[in-house]
LOVONU-973313 format. One record per atom (N, C-alpha, C): residue in three letters; x, y negated, z. Coordinates in steps of 0.001 Angstrom, whole numbers, plus 500000, padded with zeros to 6 digits. Layout:
N
[r Ala [X Y Z]];
...
end
This chain:
242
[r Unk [098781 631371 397398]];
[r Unk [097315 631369 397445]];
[r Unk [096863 632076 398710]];
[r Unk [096002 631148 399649]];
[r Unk [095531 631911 400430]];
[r Unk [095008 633334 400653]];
[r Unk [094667 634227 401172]];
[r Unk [093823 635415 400986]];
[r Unk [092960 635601 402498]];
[r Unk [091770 635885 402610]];
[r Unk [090975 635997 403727]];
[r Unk [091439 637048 404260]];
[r Unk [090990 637077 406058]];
[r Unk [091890 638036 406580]];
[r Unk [090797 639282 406294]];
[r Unk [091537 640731 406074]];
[r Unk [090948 642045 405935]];
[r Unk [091543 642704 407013]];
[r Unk [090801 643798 407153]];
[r Unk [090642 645033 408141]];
[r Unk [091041 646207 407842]];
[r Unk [091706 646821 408452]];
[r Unk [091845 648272 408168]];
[r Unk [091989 649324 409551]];
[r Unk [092285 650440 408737]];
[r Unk [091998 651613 410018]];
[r Unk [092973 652395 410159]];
[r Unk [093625 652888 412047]];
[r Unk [094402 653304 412021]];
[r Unk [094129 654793 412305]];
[r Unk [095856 656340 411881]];
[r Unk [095187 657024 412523]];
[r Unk [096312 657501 413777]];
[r Unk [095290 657682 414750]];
[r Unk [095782 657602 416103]];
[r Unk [096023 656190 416179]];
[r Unk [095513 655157 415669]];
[r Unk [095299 654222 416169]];
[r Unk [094591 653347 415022]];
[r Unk [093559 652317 415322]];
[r Unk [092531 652189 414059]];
[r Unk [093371 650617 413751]];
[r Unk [093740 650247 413036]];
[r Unk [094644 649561 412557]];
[r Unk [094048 648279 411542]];
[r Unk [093852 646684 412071]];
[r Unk [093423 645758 411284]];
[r Unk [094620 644784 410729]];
[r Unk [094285 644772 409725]];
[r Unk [095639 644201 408713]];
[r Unk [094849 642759 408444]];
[r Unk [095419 641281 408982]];
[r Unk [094878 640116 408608]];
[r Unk [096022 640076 407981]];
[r Unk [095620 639403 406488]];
[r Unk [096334 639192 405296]];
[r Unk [096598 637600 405567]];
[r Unk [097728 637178 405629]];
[r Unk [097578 635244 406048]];
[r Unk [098025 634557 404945]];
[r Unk [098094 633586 405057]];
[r Unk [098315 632431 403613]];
[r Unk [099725 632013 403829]];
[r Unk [100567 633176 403784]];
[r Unk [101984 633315 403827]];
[r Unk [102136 633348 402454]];
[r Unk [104204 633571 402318]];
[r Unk [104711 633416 401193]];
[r Unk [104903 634826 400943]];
[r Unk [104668 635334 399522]];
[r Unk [104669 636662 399142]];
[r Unk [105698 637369 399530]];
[r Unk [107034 636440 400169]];
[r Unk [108038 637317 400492]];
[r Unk [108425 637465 401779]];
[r Unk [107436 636516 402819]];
[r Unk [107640 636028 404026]];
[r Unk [107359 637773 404838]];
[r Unk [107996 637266 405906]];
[r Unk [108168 638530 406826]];
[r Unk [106802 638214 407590]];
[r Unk [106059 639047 408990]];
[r Unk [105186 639203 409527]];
[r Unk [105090 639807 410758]];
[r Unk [104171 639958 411856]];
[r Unk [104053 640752 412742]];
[r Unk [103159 641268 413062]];
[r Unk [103534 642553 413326]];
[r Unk [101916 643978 413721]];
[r Unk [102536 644106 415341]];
[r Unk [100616 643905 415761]];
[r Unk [100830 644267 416968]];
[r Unk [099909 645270 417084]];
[r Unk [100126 646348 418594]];
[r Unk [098882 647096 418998]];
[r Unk [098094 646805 419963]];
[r Unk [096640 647121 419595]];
[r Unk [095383 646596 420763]];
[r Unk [094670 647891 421100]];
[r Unk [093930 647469 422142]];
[r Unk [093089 648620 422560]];
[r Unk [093333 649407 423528]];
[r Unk [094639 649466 424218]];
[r Unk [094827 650151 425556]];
[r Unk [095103 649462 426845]];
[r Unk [094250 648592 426683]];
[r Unk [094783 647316 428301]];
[r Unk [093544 646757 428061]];
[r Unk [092800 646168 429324]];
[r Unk [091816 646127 429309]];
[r Unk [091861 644162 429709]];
[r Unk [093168 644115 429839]];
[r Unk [093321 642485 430029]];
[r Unk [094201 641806 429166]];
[r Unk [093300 642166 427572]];
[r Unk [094715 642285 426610]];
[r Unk [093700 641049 425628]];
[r Unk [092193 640697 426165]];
[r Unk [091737 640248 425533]];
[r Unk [090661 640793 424173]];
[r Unk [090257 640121 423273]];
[r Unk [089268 640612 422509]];
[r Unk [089748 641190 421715]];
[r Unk [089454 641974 420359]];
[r Unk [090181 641820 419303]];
[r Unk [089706 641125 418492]];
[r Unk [088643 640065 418554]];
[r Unk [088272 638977 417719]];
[r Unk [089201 637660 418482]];
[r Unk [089389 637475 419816]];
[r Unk [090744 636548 420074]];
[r Unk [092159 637108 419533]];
[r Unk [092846 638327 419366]];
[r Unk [093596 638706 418723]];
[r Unk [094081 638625 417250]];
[r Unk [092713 638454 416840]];
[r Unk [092716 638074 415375]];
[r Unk [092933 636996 414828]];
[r Unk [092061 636146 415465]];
[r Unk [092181 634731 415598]];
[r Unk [093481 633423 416304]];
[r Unk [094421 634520 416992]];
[r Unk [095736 633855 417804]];
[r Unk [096368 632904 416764]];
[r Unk [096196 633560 415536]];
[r Unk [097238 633020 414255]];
[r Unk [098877 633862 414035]];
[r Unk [099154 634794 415399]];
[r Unk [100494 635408 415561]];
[r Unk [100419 636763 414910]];
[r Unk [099792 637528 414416]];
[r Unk [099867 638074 413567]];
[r Unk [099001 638346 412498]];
[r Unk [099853 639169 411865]];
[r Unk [099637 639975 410180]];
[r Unk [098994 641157 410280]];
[r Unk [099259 641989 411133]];
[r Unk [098761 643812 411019]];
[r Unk [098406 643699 412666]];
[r Unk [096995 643900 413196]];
[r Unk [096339 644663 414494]];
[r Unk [095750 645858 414271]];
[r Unk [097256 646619 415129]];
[r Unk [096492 648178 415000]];
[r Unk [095932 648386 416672]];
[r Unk [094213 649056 416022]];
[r Unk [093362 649242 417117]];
[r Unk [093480 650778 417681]];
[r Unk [094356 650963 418870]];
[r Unk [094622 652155 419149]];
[r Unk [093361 652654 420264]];
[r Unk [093435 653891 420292]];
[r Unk [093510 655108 419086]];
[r Unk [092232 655903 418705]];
[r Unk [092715 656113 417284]];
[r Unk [091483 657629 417092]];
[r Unk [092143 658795 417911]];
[r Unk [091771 659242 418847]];
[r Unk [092709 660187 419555]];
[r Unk [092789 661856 418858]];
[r Unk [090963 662015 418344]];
[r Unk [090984 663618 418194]];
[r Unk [090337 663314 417024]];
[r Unk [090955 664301 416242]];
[r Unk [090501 664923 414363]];
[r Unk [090708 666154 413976]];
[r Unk [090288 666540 413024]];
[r Unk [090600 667597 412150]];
[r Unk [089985 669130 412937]];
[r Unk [090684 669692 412353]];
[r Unk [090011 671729 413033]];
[r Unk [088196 671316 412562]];
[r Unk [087609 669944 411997]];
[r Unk [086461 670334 411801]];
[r Unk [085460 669416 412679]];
[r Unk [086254 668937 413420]];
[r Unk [085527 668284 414635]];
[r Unk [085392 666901 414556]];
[r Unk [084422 666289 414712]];
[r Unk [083965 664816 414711]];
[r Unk [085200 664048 415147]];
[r Unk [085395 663211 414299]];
[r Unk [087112 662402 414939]];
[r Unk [086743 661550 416080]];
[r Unk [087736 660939 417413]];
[r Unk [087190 660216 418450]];
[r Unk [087738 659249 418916]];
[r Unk [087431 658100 418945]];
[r Unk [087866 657015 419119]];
[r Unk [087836 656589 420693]];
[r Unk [089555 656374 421168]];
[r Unk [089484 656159 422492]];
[r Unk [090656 654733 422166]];
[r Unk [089177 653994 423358]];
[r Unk [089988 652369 423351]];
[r Unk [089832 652276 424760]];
[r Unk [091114 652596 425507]];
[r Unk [091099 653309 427007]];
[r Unk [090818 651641 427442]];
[r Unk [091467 650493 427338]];
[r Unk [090844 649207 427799]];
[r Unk [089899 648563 427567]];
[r Unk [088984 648957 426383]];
[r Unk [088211 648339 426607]];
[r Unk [086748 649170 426079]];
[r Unk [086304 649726 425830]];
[r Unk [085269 651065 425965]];
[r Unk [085931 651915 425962]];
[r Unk [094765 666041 421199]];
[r Unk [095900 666823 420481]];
[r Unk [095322 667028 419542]];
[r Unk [095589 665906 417994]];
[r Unk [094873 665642 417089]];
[r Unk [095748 667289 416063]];
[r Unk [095143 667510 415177]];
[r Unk [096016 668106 414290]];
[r Unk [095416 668406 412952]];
[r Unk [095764 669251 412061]];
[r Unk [095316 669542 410581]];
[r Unk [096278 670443 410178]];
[r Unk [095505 671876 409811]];
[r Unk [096278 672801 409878]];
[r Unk [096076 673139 408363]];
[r Unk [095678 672593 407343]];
[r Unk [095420 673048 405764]];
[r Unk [095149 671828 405410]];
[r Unk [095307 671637 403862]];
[r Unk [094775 670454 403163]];
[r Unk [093377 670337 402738]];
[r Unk [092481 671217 403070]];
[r Unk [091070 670984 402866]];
[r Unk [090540 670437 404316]];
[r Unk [091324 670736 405134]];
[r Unk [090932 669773 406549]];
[r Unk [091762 668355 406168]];
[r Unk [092714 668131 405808]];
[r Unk [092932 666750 405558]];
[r Unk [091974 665866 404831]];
[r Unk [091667 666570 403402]];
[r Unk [090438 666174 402901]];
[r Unk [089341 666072 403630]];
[r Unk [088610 666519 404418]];
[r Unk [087917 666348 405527]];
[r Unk [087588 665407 406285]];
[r Unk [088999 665118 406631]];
[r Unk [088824 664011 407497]];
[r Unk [089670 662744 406778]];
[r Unk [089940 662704 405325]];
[r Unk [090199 661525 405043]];
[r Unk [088485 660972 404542]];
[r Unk [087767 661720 403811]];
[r Unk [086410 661692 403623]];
[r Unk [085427 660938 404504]];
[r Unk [085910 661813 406172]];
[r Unk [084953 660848 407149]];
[r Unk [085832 659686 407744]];
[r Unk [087191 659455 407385]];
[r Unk [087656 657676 407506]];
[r Unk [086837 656920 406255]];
[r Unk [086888 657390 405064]];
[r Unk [086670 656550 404230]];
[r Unk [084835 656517 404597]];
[r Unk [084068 657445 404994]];
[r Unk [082511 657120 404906]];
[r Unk [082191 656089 406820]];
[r Unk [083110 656049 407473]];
[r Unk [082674 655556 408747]];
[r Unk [083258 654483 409138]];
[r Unk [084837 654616 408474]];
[r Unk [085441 653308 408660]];
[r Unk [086221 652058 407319]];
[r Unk [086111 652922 406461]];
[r Unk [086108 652304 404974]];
[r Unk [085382 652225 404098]];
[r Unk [085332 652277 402868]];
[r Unk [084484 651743 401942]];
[r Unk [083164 652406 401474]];
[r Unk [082769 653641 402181]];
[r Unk [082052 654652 402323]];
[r Unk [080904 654424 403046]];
[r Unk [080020 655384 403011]];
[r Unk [078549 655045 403577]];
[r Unk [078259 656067 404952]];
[r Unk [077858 655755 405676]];
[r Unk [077215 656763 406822]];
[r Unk [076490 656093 407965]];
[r Unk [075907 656364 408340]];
[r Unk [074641 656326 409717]];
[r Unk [075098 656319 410831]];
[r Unk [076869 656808 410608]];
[r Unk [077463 656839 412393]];
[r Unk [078960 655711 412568]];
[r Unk [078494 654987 411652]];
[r Unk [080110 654330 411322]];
[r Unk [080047 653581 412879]];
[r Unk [081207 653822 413646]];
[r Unk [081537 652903 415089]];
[r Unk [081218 651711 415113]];
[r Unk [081832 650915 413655]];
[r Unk [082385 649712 414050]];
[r Unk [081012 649109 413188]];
[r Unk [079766 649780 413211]];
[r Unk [078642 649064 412049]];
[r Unk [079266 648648 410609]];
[r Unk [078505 647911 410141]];
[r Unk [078790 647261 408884]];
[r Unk [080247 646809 408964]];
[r Unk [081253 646556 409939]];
[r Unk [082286 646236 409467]];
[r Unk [083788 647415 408642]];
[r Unk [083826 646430 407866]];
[r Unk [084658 647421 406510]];
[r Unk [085657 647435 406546]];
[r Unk [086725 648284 407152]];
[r Unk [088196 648480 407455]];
[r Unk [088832 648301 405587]];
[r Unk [090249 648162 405903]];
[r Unk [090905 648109 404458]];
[r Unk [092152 649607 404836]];
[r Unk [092338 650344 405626]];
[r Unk [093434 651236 405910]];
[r Unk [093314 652191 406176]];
[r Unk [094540 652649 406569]];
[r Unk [095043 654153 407735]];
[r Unk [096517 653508 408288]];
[r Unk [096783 653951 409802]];
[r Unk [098048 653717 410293]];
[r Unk [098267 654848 410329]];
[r Unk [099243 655591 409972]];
[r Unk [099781 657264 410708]];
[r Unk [100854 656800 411877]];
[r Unk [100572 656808 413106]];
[r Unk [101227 656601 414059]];
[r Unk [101370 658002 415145]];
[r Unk [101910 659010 414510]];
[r Unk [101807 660373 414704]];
[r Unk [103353 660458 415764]];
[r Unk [102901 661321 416977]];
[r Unk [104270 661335 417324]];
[r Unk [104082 662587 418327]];
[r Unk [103470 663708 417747]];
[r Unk [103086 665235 418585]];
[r Unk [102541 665922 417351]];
[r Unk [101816 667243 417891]];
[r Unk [101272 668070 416957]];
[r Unk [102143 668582 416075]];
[r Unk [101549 668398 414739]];
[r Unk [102250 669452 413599]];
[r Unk [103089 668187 412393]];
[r Unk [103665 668377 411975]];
[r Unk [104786 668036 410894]];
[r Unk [103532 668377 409244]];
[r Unk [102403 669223 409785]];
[r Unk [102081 669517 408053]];
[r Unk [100921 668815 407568]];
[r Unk [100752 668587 406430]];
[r Unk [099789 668263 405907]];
[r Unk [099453 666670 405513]];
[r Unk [100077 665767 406383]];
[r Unk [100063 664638 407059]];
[r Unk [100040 663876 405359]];
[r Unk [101106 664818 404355]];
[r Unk [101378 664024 403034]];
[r Unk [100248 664238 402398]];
[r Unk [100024 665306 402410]];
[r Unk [097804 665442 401932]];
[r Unk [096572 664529 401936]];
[r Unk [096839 663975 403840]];
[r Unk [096298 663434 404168]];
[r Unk [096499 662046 403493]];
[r Unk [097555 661259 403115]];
[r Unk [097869 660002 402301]];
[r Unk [097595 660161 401397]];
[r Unk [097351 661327 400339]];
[r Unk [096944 661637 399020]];
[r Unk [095794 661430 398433]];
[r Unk [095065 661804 399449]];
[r Unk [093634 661864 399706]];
[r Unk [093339 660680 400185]];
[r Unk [093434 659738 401172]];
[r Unk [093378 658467 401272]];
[r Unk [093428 657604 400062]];
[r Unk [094662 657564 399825]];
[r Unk [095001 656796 398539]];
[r Unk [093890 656906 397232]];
[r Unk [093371 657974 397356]];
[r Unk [092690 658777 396070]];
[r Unk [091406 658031 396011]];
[r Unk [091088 657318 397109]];
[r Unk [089737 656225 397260]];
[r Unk [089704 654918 397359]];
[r Unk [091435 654664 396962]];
[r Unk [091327 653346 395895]];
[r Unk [090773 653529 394470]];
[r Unk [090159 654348 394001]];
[r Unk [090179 654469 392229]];
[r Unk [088774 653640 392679]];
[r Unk [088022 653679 393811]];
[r Unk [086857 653257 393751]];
[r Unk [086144 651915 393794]];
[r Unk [087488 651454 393674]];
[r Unk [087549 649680 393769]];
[r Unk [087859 649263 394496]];
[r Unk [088671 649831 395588]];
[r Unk [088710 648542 396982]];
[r Unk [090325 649406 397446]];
[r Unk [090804 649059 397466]];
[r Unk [092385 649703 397673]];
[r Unk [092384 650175 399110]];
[r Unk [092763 651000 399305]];
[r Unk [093283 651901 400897]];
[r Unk [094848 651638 401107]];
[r Unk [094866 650449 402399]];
[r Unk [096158 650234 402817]];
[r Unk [096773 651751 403454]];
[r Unk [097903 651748 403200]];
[r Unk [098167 653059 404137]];
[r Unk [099284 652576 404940]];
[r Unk [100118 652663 406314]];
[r Unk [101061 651747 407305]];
[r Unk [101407 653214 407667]];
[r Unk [102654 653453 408363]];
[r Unk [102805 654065 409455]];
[r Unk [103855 653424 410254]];
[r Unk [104467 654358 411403]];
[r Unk [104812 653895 412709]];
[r Unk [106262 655018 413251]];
[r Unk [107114 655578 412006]];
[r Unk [107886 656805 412293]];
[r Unk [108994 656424 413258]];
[r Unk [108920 657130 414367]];
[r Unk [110785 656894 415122]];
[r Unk [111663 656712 414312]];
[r Unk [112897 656006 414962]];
[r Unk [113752 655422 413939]];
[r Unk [114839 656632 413667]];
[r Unk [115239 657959 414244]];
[r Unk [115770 658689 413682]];
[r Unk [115408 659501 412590]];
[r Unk [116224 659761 411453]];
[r Unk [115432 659528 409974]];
[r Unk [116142 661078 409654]];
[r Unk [115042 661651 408909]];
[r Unk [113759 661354 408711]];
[r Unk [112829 661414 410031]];
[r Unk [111779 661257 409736]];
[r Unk [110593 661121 411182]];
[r Unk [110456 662765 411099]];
[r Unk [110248 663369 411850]];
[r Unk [109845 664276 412596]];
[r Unk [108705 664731 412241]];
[r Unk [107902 663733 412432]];
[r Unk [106123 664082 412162]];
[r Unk [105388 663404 410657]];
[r Unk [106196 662849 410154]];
[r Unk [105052 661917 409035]];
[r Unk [106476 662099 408193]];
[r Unk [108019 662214 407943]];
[r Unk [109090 662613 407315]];
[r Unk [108552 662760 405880]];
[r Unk [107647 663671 405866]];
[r Unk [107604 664276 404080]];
[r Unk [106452 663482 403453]];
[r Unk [105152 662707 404395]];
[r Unk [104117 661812 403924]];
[r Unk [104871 660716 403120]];
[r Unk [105856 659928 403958]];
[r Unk [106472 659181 402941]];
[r Unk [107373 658640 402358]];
[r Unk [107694 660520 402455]];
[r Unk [107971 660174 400328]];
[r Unk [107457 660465 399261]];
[r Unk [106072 660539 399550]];
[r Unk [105038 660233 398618]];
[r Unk [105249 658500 398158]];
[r Unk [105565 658256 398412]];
[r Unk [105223 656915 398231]];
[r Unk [104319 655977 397865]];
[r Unk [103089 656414 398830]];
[r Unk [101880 655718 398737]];
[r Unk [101787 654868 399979]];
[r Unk [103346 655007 400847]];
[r Unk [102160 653504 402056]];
[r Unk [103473 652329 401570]];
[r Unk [102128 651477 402403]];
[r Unk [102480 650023 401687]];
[r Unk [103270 649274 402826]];
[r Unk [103226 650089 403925]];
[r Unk [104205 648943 404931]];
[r Unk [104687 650178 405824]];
[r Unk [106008 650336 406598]];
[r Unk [106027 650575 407326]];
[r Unk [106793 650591 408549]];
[r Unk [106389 650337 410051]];
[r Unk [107684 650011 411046]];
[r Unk [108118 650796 411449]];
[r Unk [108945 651002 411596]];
[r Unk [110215 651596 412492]];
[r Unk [110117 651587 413951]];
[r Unk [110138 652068 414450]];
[r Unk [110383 652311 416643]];
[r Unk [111779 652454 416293]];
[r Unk [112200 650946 416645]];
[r Unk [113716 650962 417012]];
[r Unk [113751 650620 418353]];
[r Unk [113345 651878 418960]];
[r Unk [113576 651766 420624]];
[r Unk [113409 653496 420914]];
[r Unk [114132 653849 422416]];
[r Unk [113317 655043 422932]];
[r Unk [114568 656248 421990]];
[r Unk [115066 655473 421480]];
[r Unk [115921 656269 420397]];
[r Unk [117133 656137 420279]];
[r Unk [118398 656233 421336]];
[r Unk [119818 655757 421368]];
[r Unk [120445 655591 419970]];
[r Unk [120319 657015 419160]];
[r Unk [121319 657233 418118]];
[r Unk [120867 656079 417413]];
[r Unk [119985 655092 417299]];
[r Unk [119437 654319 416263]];
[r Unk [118890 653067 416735]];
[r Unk [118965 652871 418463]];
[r Unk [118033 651543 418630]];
[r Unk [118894 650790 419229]];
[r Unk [118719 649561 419475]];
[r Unk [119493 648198 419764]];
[r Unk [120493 648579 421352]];
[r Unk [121303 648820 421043]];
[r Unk [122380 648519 422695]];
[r Unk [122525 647152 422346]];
[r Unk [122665 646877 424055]];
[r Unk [123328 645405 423953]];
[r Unk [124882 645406 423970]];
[r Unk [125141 644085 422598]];
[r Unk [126122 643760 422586]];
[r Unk [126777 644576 421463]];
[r Unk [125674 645511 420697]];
[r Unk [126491 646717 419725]];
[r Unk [125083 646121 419482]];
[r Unk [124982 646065 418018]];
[r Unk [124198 646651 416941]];
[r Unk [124240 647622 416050]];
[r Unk [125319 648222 415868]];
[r Unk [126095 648903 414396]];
[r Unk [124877 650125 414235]];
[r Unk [124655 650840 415776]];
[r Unk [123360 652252 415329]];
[r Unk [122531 651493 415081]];
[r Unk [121248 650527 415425]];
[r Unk [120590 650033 414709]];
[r Unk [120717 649479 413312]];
[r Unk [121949 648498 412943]];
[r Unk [122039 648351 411696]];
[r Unk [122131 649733 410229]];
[r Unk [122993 650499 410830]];
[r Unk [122851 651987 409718]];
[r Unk [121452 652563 410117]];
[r Unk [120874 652659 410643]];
[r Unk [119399 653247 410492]];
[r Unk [118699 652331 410007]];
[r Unk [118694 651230 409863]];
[r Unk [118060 650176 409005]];
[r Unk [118254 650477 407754]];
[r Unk [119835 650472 407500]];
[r Unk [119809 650614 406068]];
[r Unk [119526 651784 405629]];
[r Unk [119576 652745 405693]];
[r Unk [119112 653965 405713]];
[r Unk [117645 653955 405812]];
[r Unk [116849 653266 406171]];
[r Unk [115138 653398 406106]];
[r Unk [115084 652704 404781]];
[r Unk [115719 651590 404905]];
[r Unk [115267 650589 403693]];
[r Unk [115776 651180 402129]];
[r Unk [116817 651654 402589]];
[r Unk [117231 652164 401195]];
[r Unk [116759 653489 400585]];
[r Unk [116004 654370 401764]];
[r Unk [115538 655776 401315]];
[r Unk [113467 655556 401542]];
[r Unk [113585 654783 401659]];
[r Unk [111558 654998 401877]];
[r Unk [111073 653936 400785]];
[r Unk [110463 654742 400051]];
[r Unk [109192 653932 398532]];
[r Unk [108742 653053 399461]];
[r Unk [108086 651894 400236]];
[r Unk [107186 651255 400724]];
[r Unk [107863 649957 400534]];
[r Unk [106815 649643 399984]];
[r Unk [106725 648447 399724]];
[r Unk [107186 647128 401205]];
[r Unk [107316 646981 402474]];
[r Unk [107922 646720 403567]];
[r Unk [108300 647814 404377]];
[r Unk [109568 646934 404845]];
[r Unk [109666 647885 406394]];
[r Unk [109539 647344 407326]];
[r Unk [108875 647246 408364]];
[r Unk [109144 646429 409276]];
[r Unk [110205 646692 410915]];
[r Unk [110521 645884 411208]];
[r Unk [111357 646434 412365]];
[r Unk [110533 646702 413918]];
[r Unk [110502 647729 414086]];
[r Unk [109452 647964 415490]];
[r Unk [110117 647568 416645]];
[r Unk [109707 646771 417664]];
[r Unk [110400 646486 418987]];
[r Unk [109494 646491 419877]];
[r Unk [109800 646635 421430]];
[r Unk [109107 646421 422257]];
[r Unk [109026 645222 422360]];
[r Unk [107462 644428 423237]];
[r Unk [107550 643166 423018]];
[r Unk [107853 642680 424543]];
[r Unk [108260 643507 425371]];
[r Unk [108985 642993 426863]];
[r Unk [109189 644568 427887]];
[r Unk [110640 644406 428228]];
[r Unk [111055 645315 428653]];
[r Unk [110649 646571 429304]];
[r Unk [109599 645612 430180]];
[r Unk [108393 647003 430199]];
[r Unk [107326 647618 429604]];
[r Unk [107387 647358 428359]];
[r Unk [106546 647911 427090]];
[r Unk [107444 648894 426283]];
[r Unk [107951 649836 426684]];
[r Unk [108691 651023 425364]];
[r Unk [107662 651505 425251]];
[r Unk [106541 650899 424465]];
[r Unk [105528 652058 423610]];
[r Unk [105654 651260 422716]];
[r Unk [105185 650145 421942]];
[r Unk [105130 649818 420295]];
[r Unk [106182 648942 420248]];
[r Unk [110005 642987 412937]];
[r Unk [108315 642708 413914]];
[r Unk [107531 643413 413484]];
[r Unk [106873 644486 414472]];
[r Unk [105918 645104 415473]];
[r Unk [105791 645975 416624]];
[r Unk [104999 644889 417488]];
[r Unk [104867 644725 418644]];
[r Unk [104021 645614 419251]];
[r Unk [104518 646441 420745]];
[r Unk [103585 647235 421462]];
[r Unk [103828 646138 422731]];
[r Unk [102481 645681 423786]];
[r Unk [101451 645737 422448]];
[r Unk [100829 644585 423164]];
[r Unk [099276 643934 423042]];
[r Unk [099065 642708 422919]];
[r Unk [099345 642377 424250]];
[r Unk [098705 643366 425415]];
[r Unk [098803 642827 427012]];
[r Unk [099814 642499 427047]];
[r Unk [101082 643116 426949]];
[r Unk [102333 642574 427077]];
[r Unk [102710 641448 426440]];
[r Unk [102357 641216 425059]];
[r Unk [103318 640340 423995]];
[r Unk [101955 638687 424952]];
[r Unk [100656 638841 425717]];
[r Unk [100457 637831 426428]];
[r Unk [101178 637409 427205]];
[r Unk [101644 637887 427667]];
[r Unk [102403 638091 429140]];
[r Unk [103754 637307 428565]];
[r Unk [104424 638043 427623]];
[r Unk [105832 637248 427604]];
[r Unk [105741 635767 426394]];
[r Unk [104195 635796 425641]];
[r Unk [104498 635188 424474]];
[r Unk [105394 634869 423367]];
[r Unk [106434 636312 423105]];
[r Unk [106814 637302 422324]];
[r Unk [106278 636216 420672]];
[r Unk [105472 637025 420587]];
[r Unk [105135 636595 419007]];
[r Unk [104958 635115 419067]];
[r Unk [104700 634206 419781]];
[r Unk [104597 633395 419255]];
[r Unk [106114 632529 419209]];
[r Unk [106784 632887 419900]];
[r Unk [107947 632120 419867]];
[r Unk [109096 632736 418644]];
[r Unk [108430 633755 417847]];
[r Unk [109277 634075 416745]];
[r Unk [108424 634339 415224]];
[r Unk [107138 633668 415730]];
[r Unk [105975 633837 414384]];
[r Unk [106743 633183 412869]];
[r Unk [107375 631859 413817]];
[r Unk [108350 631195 412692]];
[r Unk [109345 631516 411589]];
[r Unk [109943 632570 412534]];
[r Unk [111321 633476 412118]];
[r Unk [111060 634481 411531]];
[r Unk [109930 634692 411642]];
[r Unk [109773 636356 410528]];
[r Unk [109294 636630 409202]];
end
């Protein structure tokens, strides 16, 4: 059964999830937008047909109290030091960019479905709070996707203890940037045991495999990020296969 495409929000990067009229077991691809300024729209992004998950990078600054800030360097040191600041600022995702009400929401009337935790600095704490509290504003009728984005040496470093909560519903892997765990050529074996090792130790409902989408992209199937994956047409020549 088909499903219309939905939106969601990333953090450190605002994150839209188009849901497609795939097979419930079919694989998918997330790409990232928002830092290239010749990367196109994100209403042409949406519309390509090549992916499943567009995360809109980034919310750059949150928490300590301070208005969160959205930097989309192409085309217009976050932290949380207690769980009443997580609450905080899961409160002003859900009133500005989810199902919530406010006067300053960025994106107007449009209604995100998420959070990406694509955390890779700052602090190690709280981060599982912060999913708790997210999650806690599905009771209100409209479900909160939660994604993240952890390096592939396991556990992650920065988001490690968020999930194993086991409240997110997808998440990729950076199998790059990371010897002990990412693709040599001609050897797979460290990538394959860190695979199994994600898949077999993380509650989430997917994992996905993170790659660069052309050799000169080691920043983000899912793809860093759209300028590039134009450039090589990446996703579309494996939309089939996943």
């Amino acid at each position: 059964m088909a499903s219309k495409p939905t939106m969601s929000l990333a953090l450190l990067s605002l994150l839209v999830v188009l849901v497609l009229a795939v097979g419930a077991n079919a694989g998918g691809i997330a790409i990232y937008w928002g830092q290239n300024g010749n990367e196109g729209t994100l209403a042409e992004t949406c519309a390509s047909g090549n992916y499943q998950f567009v995360n809109i990078a980034f919310l750059s600054s949150f928490g300590n109290g301070q208005t969160p800030v959205i930097n989309l360097a192409g085309h217009c040191d976050p932290s949380t030091n207690e769980s009443d600041d997580a609450r905080q600022v899961a409160t002003y995702l859900w009133n500005n960019f989810l199902g919530g009400h406010s006067s300053s929401r960025p994106l107007g009337a449009a209604v995100l479905d998420g959070i990406d935790f694509d955390i890779e600095g700052g602090t190690d704490q709280h981060w599982d709070d912060l999913a708790r509290y997210l999650s806690g504003y599905s009771k209100k009728g409209k479900k909160v996707y939660l994604t993240a984005a952890p390096q592939c040496p396991f556990p992650d470093a920065w988001v490690g203890n968020a999930l194993k909560t086991g409240l997110f519903d997808n998440v990729w892997v950076q199998f790059y940037n990371n010897p002990p765990c990412q693709y040599t050529s001609g050897d797979v074996a460290n990538l394959e045991d860190s695979w199994k090792q994600w898949t077999s130790a993380i509650p989430a409902h997917k994992i996905f495999l993170g790659l660069p989408a052309a050799p000169q992209a080691a920043g983000s199937v899912m793809l860093w990020s759209k300028y590039y994956d134009d450039i090589t047409g990446y996703s579309s020549s494996i939309k089939n296969q996943v």
